[in-house]
N, C-alpha and C positions, 0 to 999 in steps of 0.2 A: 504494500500500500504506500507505503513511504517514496520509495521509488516513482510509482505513481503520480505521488503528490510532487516530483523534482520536478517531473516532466512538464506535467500540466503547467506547473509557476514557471518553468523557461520559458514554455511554449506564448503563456500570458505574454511576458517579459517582451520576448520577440515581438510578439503583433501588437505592444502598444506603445512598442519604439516607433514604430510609422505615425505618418501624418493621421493619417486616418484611424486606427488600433487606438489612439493616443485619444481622437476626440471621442468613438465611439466608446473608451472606456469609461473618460469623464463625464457623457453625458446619460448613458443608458445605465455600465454597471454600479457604478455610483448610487444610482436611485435604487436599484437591488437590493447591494446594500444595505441599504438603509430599513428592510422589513426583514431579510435575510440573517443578519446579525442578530438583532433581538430572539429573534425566531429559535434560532441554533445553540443563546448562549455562546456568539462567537465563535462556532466551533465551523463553520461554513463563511467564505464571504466570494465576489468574484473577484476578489484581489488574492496575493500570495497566500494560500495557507499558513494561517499563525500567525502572519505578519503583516494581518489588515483590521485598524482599529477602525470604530465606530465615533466621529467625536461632534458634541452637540454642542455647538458654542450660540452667543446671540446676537441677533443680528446689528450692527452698528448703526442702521437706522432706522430699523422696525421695531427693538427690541422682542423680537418674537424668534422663538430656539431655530437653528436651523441646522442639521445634520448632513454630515459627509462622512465617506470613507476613503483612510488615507492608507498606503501601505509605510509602513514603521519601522525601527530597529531600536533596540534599548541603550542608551547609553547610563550605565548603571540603573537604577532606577529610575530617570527618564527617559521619556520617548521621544525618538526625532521623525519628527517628520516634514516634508518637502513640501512647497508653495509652489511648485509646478503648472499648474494646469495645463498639462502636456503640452509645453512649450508654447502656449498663448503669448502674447505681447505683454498682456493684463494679467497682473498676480489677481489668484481668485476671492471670491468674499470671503471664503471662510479664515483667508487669511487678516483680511481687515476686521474681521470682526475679534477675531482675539487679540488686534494690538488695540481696540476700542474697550474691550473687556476680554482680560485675561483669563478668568476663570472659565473651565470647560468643565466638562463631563466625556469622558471615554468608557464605551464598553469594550471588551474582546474577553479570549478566553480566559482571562482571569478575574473577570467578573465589571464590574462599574466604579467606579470613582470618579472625585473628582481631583481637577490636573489646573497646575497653572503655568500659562505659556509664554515663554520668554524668546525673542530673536536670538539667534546667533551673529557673532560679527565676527569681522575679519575674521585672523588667524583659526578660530574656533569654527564658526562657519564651512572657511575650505576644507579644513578636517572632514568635519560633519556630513558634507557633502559629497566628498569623494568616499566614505565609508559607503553613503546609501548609493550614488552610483557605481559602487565596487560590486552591490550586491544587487539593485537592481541597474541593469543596465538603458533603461529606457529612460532616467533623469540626465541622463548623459547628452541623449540623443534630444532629451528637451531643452535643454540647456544651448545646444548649439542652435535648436528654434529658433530660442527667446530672444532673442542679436540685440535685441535694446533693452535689454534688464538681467542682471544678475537674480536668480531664484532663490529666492530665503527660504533659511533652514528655522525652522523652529522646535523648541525643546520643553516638550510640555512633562512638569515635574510634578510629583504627586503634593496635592495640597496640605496644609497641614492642617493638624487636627483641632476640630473646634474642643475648646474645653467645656 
């Protein structure tokens, strides 16, 4: 099964390196996502196996939640994740809406919380960034899209506890 599951994430990987893979995944699997997740307890998403969180931030001018899924990697106990929008010119809402408010909510397979999300910069940033292009190879391919913006990396840390 595991094997299985390498194949199918390459195969993702591949077809959403394209122009097109890139938009039909931001646009369709995305919204999947979003009932798929809940559904499964995380354990299903159409992003990488394992490595596709759920994260419901709000909106910065609706105030109203608004959910996406992003694929991830941990750095210690936070999670990074990419401002991509498969190489669009336009970084996506869900990334303004956490530098408007920080606090998020993620689910995936380790259950819900909530995270609070910080940009990365410089030196820390291109780290960050060539880890998740090391791993997924399609922010790579959006990156050379984006020709007018550098893609921010963000680092959503587990909140701390209310007393």
């Amino acid at each position: 099964m595991s094997r299985f599951l390498d194949w199918m994430s390459r195969i993702g990987v591949a077809a959403s390196s394209s122009k097109l893979g890139g938009i039909f995944y931001y646009t369709v699997c995305r919204r999947v996502d979003s009932f798929l997740i809940p559904l499964t307890g995380g354990r299903l998403s159409m992003g990488p196996p394992g490595q596709t969180v759920l994260v419901t931030t709000r909106g910065a001018k609706s105030g109203q939640p608004r959910k996406t899924s992003l694929a991830f990697l941990w750095d210690g106990d936070a999670m990074i994740v990419v401002a991509s929008k498969g190489g669009s010119p336009a970084h996506p809402a869900w990334y303004h809406n956490m530098k408007a408010e920080p606090r998020v909510v993620v689910q995936h397979r380790g259950g819900i919380e909530q995270r609070i999300a910080r940009e990365a910069t410089g030196a820390e940033r291109d780290v960050l960034f060539a880890r998740m292009a090391g791993t997924f190879a399609n922010f790579a391919a959006y990156q050379e899209r984006a020709t007018n913006r550098k893609i921010p990396v963000m680092l959503l840390a587990p909140a701390p506890a209310k007393p």
